[in-house]
N, C-alpha and C positions, 0 to 999 in steps of 0.2 A: 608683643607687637614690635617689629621694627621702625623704632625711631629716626632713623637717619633721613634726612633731608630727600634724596628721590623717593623712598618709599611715604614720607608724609605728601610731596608734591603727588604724587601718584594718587594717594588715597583721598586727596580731596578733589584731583580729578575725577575718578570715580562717581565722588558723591555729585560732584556737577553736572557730569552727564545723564544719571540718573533722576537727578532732580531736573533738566532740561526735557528727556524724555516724557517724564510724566506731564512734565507742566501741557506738551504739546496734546497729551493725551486728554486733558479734562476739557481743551475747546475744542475736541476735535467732533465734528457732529453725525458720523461716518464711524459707528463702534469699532464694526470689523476690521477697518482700514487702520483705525487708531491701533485695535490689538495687533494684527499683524505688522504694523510697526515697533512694536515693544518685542514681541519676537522676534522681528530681525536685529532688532539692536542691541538686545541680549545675546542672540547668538553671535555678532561684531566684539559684542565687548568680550565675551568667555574668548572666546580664540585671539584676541590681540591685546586685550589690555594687562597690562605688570599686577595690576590688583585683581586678576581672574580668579576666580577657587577654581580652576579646575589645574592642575601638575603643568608646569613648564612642558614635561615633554612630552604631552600628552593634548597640547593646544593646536597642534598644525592639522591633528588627524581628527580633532572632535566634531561631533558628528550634532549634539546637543547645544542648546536647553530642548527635550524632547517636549511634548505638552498634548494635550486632548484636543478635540476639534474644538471651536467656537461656537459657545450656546448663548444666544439671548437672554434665555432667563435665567442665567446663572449671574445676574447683577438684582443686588440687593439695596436698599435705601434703609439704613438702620436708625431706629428711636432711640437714644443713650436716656438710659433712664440714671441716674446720679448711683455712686455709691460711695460709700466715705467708708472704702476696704481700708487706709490707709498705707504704710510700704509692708511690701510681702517679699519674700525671696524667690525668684522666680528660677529653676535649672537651667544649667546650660549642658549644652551635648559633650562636654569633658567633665562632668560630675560635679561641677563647681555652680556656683550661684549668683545671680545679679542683681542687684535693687533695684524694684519699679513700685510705684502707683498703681492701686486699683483704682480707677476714678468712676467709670462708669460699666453699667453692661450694655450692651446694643442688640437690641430686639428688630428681628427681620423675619421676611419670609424668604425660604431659597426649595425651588424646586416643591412648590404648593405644600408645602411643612412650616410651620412656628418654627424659629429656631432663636440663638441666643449665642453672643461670644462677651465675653470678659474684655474689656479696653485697657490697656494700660499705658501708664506716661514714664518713660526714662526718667527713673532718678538721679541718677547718673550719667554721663556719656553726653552730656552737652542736651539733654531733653528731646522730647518725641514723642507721637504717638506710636505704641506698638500692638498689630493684632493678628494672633496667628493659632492657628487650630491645627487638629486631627481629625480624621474625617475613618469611614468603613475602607478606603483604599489604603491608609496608610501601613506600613510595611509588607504592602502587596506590590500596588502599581504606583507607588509613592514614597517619596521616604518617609520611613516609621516613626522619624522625630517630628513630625508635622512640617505644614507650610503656612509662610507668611503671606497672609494680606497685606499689612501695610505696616511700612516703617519709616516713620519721616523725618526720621533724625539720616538717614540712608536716601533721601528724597525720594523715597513710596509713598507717596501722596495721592488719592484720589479726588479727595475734594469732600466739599458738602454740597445738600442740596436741601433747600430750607430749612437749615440747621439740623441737620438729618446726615448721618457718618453713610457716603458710599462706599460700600463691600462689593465688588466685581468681583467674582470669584474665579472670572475667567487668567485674573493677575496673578493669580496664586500663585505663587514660587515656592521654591525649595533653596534652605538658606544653605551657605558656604559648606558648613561642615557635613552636608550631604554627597557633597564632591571631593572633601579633601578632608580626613581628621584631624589635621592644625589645627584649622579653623574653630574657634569655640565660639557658638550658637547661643542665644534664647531660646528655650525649647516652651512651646504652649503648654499650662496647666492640664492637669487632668480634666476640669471644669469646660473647658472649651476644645472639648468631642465633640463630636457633630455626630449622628444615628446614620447620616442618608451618607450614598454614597458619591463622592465631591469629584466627579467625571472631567473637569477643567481645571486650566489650568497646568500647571511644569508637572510632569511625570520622569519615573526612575528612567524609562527606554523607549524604546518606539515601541508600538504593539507587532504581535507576531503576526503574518498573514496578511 
């Protein structure tokens, strides 16, 4: 990580604007409006801001974040059932490893299927909730390392709704080190696959046709 003073001023700009966006996202009462607002700001931020993953010289011409259309029912309201996993080492996309919290799992339904993800809390890195999967697209129309739902140490926040964790899957991103191999990632357990196929959400390219 670069330490030096614009790069830390930067990277908490970053995390500001991100956490701004979301914030506007959870009152916003207008899904569509609200997601295509996160898509345009995403694609603001990748093209002009210093803490972009995507290559300096590669920012004026970018075309991305690419993403799937917008479905309704790709939001989920999840029941965290407890678990007392306690620290596990979780991979990251440079072969190395990072301490988290299993605290809970979160039971949902998405696209008329039971399903299920692993929650976990930053042990490290100043704390957070983290939750990110793999799905039947990944290393297809996806990147193969999985995508994040929510990371609020990063102000990926969706909120709750009567003590119930929202999963939008429409928010789904693809983290840094999909754009740039610097970047060293949390990569989602094997445990949190997902069967069906996760149609929303940031994709590798635009589709063809």
């Amino acid at each position: 990580m670069d330490a030096s003073v614009p790069s830390i001023l930067s990277l908490a700009d970053w995390r500001r604007s991100v956490a701004e966006l979301y914030a506007s996202i959870r009152v916003d009462t207008d899904p569509r409006a609200a997601w295509e607002r996160w898509r345009a700001a995403r694609r603001d931020l990748f093209r002009s801001h210093a803490q972009s993953p995507i290559p300096i010289a590669e920012r004026d011409t970018y075309a991305g974040p690419f993403v799937f259309p917008f479905e309704p029912s790709a939001r989920a309201v999840a029941t965290l059932e407890p678990l007392d996993g306690g620290p596990v080492d979780v991979g990251t996309s440079d072969g190395l490893v990072t301490r988290m919290l299993r605290f809970a799992r979160a039971r949902f339904e998405l696209f008329g299927q039971q399903a299920s993800l692993d929650v976990f809390w930053f042990d490290q890195y100043g704390g957070g909730i983290y939750v990110a999967f793999r799905d039947a697209t990944s290393g297809t129309d996806t990147y193969g390392g999985g995508r994040y739902l929510l990371d609020t140490v990063k102000g990926a926040d969706l909120g709750v709704e009567s003590n119930r964790l929202i999963l939008d899957f429409n928010y789904a991103y693809q983290p840094s080190c999909s754009y740039d191999p610097r970047w060293s990632c949390p990569l989602p357990p094997p445990e949190n696959t997902l069967d069906v196929e996760v149609t929303v959400g940031e994709r590798l390219s635009e589709p063809v046709g």
